[in-house]
C-alpha positions as CSV (number, residue, x, y, z in Angstrom):
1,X,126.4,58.7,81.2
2,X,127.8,55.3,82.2
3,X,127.2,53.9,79.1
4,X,128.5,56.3,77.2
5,X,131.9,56.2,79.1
6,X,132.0,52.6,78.7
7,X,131.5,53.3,74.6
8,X,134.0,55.8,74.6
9,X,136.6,53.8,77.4
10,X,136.5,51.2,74.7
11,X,138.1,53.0,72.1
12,X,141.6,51.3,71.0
13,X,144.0,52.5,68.6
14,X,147.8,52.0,67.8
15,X,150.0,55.0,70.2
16,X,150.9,58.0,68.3
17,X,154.5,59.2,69.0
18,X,152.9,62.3,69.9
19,X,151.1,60.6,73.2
20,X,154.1,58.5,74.5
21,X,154.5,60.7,76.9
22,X,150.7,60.3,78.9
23,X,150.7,56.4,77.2
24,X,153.8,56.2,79.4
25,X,153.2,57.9,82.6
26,X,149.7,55.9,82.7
27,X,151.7,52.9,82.5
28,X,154.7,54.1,85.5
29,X,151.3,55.0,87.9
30,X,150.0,51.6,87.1
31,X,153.2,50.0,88.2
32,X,153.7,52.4,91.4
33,X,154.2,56.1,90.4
34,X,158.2,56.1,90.4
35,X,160.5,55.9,87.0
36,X,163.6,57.4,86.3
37,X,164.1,60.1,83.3
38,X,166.4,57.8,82.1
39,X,163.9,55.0,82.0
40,X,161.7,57.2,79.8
41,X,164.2,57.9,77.4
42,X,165.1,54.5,77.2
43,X,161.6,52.8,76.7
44,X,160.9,55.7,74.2
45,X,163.8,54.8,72.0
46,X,162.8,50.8,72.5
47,X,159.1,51.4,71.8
48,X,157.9,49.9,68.4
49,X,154.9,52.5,68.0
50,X,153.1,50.8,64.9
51,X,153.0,47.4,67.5
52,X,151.9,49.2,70.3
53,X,148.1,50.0,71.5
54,X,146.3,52.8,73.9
55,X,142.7,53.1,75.4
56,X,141.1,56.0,75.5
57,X,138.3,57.3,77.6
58,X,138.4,60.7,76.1
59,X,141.6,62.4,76.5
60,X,143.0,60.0,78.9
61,X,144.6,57.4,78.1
62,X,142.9,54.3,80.1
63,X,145.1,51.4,79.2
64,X,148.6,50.8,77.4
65,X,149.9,47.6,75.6
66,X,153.0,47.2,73.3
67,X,154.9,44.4,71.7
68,X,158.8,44.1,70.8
69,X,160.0,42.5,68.0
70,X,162.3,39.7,69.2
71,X,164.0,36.3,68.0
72,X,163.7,33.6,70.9
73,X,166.1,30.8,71.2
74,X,164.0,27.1,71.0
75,X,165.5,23.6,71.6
76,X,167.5,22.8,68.7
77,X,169.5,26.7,68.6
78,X,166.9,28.2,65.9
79,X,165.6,31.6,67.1
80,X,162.1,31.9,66.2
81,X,160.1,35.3,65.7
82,X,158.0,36.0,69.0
83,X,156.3,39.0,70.1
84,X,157.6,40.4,73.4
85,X,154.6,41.8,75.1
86,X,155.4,44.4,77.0
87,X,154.4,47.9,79.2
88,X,150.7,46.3,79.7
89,X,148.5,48.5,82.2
90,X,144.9,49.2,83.1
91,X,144.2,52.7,84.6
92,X,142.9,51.9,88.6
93,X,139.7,54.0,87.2
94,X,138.6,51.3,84.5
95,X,139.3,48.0,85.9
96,X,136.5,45.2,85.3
97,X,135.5,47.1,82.0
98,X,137.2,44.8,79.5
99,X,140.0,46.9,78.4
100,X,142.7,44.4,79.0
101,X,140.9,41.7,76.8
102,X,140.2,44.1,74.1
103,X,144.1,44.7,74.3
104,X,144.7,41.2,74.4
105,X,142.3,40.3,71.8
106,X,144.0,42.8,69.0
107,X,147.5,42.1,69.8
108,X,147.3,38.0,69.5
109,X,145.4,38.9,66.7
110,X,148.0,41.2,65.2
111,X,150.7,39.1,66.0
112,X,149.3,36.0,64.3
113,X,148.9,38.5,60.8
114,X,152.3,39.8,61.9
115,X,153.7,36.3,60.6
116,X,155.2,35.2,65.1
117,X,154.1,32.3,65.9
118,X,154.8,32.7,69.7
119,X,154.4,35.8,71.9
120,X,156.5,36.2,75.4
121,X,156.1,38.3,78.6
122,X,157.4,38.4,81.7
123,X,154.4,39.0,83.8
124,X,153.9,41.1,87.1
125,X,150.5,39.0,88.5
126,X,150.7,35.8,87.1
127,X,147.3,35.4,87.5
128,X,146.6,37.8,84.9
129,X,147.1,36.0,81.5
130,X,146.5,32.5,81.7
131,X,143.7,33.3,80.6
132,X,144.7,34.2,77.3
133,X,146.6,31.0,76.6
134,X,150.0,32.0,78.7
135,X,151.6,29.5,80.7
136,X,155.0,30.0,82.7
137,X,157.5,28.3,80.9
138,X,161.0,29.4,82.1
139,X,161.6,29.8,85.6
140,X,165.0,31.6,87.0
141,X,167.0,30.6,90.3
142,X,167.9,33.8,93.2
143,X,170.3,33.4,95.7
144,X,171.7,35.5,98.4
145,X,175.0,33.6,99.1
146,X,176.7,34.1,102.9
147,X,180.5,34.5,101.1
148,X,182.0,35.0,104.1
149,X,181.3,31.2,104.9
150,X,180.7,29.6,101.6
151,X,183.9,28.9,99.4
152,X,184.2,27.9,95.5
153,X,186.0,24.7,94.3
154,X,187.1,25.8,90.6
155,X,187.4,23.5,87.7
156,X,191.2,23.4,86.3
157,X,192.3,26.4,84.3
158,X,190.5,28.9,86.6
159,X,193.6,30.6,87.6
160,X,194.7,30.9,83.7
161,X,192.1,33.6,83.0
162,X,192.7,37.1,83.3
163,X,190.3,39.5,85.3
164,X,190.3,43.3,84.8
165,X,188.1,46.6,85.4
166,X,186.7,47.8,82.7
167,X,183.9,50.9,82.0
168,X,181.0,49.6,81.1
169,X,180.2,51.3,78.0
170,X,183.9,50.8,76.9
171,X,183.8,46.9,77.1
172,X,179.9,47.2,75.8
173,X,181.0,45.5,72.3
174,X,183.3,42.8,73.3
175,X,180.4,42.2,76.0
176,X,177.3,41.8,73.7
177,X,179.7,39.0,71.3
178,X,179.7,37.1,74.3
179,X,176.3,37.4,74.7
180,X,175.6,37.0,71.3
181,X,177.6,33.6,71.5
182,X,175.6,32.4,74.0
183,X,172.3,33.0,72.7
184,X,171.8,29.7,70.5
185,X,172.9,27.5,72.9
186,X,170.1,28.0,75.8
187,X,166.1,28.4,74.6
188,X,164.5,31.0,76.1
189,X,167.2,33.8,75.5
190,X,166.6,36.1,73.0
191,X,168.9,38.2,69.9
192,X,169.8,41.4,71.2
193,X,168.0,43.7,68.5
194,X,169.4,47.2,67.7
195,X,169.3,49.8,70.7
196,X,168.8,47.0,73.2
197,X,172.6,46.8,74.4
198,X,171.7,49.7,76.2
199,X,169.2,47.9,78.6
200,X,172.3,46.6,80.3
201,X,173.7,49.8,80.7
202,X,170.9,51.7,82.7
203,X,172.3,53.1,85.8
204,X,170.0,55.4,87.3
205,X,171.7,56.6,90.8
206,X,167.7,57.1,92.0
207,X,167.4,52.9,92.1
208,X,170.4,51.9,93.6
209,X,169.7,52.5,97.1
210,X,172.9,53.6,98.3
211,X,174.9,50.9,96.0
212,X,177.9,52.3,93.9
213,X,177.0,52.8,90.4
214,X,177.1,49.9,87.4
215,X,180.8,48.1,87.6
216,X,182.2,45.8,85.5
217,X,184.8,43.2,85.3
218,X,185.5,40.9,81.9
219,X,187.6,38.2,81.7
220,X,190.2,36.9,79.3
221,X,191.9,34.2,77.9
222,X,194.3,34.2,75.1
223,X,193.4,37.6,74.6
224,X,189.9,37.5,74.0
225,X,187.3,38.5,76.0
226,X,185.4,35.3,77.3
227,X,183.4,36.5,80.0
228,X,182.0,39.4,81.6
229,X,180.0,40.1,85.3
230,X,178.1,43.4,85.9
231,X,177.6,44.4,89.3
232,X,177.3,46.9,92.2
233,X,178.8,47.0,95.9
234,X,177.2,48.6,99.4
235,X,179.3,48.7,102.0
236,X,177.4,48.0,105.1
237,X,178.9,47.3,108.9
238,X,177.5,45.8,111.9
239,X,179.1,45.0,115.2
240,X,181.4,41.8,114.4
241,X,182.5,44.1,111.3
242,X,182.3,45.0,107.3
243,X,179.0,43.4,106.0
244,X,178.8,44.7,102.8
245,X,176.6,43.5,99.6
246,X,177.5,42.8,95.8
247,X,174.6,43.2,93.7
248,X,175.1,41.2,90.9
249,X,172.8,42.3,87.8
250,X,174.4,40.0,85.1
251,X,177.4,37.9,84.2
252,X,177.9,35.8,80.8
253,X,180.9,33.5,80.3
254,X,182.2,31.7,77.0
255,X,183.9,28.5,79.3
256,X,183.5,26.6,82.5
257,X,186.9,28.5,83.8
258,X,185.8,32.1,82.9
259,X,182.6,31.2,84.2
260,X,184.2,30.4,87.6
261,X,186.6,32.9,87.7
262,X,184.1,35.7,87.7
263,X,182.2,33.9,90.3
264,X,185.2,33.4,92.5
265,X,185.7,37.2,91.6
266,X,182.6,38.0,92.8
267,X,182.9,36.3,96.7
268,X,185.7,37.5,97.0
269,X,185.4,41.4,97.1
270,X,186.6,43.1,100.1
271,X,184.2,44.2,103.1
272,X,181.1,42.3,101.6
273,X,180.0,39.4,102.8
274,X,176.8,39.0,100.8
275,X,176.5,38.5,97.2
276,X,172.7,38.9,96.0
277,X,171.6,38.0,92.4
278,X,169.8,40.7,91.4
279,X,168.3,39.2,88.4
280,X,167.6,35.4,88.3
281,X,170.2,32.9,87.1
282,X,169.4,29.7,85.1
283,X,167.6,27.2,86.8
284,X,171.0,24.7,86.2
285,X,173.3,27.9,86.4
286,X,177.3,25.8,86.8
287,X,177.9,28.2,89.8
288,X,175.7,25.8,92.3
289,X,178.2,22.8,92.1
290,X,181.1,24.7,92.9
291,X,179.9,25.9,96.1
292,X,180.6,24.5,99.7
293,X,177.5,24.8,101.4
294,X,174.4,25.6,99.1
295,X,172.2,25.8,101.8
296,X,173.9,29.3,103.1
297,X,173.2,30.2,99.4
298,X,169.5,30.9,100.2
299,X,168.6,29.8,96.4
300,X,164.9,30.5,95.5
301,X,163.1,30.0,92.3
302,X,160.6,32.5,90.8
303,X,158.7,32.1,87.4
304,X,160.1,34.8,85.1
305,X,159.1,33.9,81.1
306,X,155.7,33.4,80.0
307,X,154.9,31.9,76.8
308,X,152.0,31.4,74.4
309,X,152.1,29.6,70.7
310,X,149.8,31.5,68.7
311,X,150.5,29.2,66.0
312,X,150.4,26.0,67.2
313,X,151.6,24.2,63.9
314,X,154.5,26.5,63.0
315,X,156.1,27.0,66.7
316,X,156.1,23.4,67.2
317,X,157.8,22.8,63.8
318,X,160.2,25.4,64.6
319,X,161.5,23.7,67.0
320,X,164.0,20.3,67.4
321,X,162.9,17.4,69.7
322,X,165.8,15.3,71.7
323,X,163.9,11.9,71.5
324,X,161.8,11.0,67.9
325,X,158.1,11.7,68.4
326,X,155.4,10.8,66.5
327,X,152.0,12.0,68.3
328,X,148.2,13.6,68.0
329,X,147.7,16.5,70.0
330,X,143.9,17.3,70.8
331,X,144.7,21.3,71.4
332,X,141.7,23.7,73.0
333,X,142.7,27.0,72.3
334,X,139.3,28.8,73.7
335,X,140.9,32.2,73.0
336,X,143.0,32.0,69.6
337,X,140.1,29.3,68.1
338,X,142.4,28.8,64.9
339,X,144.8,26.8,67.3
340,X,142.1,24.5,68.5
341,X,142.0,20.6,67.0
342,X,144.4,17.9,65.8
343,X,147.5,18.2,64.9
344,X,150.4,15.7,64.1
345,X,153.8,16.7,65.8
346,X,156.6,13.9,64.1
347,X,160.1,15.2,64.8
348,X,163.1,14.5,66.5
349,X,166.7,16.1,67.0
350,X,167.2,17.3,63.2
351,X,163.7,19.1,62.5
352,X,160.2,18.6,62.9
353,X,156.8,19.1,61.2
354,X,153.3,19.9,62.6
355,X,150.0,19.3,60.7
356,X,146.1,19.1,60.6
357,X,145.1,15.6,60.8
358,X,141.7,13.7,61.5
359,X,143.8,10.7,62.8
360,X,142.9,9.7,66.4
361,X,143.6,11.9,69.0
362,X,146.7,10.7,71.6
363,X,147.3,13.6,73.9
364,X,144.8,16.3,74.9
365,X,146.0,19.4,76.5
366,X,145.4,23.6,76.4
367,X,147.4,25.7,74.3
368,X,148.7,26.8,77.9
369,X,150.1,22.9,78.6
370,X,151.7,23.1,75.1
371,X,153.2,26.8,76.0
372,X,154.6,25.3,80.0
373,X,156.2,23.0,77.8
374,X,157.5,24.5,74.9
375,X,161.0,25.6,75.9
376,X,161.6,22.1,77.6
377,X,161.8,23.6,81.1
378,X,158.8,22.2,82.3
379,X,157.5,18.2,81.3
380,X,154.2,17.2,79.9
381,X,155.1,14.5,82.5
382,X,154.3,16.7,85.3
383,X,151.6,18.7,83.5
384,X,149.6,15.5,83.5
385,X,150.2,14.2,87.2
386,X,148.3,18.5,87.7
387,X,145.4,16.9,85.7
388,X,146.8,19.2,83.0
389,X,147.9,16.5,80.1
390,X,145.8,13.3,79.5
391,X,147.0,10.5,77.6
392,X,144.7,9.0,75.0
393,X,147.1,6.2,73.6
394,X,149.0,4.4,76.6
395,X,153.2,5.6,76.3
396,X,152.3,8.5,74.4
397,X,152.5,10.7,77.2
398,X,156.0,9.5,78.4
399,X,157.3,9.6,74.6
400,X,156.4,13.0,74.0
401,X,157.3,14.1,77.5
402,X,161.1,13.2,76.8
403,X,160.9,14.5,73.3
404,X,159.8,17.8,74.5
405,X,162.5,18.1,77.0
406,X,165.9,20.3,76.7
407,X,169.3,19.5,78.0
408,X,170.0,22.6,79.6
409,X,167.4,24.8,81.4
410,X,165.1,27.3,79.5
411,X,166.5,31.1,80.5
412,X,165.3,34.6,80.1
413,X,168.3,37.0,80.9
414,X,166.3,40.3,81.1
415,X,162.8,41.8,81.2
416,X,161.5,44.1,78.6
């Protein structure tokens, strides 16, 4: 009998339509038993059913896996095809039976025949998926900043933008062409597809824990929307007074002074005297130099995006460099085999090419080393003082380490 449930447990087919509804409470008891309807409706409209995969043990449904179809900023401003993978559970009942790395296994196979060469997730036990050739690769900066003792010194100009309430969902479209503008300029963000504005949106009065529902505030200048923060407020007291908390879920800004006038906004809102980042900021996020005390900002910095090249030679082509580099990679790839060997990275700040050589190895390093470093967030440099990176040819790994680096942090907005 225990062999035939493990026969039958290791069933794995792409979702019907018709099962989203058990494929997705499966998933919501994996992750704690609680969603909002809202949520469902949302995720079902999201999900791309021909890219998404269930286990079955009979009837049940045993394990759930799914992939988006997304464009992810790189250094340089391309966006490159990468497959978001998403809504990833194993039922409590069949843990330690291999259904995760049979889920693994046919997605990275699927989206290598699927044409991405890089897949992305955001993961809830990091542990999990290294594994499998993910390494962290953009980390994100919380804070929960004491405004009621830490002030803003604004860049000129500040007082020239315009502030004003606004509905949400009436200042959605002037909100996602900011976004939109922003998108090339920091790798690790990624296009808004179709249907995806609405993620922003999602308001469920069951998750706010006694915070107002989803505000919003743009900013203008010239009579353009350059800017935009969304937020919620909780009015709180204790005995020296208001002690209220703003919730901020996400702000975007075109320009140094609509970036600081939303922040200034923001500590300034009467009776709260917290402001809490709800989702993280850029690691290099402007707000941090305009502060008076950034120790009374209680900044804290979480992993967040998780990347893997599953092809080595075209991600690494797809991408710009900001110093020239000319080097061998030796690549182990124990997982996705066709990545493992040499290759020849030669680039620099206009393009880049990656090939199969037999020339002399100068680096050697995982496919997880090369995916840590992808989005130039984190440096071979470091990688290599973890015993991660080793140098074969003396100054390659310095070279290479400043090629692969990025001027402005590596950022994922969202999850998905």
């Amino acid at each position: 009998m225990g062999t035939e449930r493990m026969e039958r447990a290791s069933e794995l087919t792409v979702l019907r339509p018709a099962d989203f509804d058990r494929w997705w409470d499966g998933l919501v008891r994996a992750f704690g038993g609680v969603a909002a309807a809202e949520e469902r409706e949302l995720d079902r409209s999201l999900t791309e059913f021909d890219r998404s995969l269930a286990v079955r043990d009979g009837d049940e449904i045993v394990g759930t896996a799914g992939a988006f179809s997304f464009r992810m900023t790189v250094p340089g401003g391309a966006g490159v095809p990468a497959a978001g993978v998403t809504m990833v559970s194993v039922a409590a009942t069949h843990r330690r039976r291999g259904v995760l790395t049979s889920m693994m296994r046919r997605q990275l196979d699927d989206v290598r025949e699927w044409g991405e060469p890089l897949a992305v997730l955001t993961a809830s036990e990091p542990a999990i998926y290294g594994r499998f050739g993910y390494a962290a690769a953009i980390h994100q900066l919380h804070a929960e900043i004491d405004t009621s003792r830490v002030t803003l010194d604004v860049p000129a100009g500040t007082d020239d933008v315009r502030l004003r309430y606004a509905n949400p969902a009436d200042v959605l479209a002037e909100c996602e062409a900011v976004f939109a503008e922003l998108v090339p300029r920091r790798p690790g963000m990624l296009a808004r597809q179709p249907g995806w504005e609405r993620v922003g949106l999602l308001d469920p009065e069951s998750e706010r824990d006694g915070a107002s529902a989803l505000q919003c505030v743009v900013a203008e200048r010239d009579g353009r929307v350059t800017g935009y923060a969304r937020f919620r407020t909780k009015l709180g007291w204790s005995p020296s007074g208001h002690d209220g908390t703003v919730s901020l879920d996400d702000l975007a800004a075109l320009d140094p002074a609509s970036d600081a006038a939303l922040w200034r906004f923001l500590f300034g809102i009467d009776l709260m005297s917290t402001l809490r980042t709800v989702r993280g900021r850029p690691l290099d996020d402007a707000w941090q130099y305009l502060v008076s005390d950034i120790r009374r900002c209680r900044t804290q910095v979480r992993d967040m995006g998780y990347v893997r090249l599953v092809d080595v030679g075209t991600a690494l082509a797809a991408r710009t460099y900001q110093a020239p580099v000319d080097v061998v990679l030796e690549v182990d790839d124990a997982f996705c085999p066709w990545n493992a060997g040499r290759w020849r990275l030669s680039g620099d700040a206009k393009g880049a090419s990656c090939e199969r050589t037999t020339d002399a190895a100068e680096l050697a390093l995982s496919v997880r080393e090369l995916g840590a470093a992808y989005l130039g967030g984190v440096t071979l440099l470091s990688l290599a003082a973890a015993g991660r990176v080793r140098e074969l040819r003396p100054g390659a790994l310095a070279a290479a380490s400043v090629a692969f680096g990025s001027p402005v942090a590596p950022w994922l907005p969202h999850g998905f």
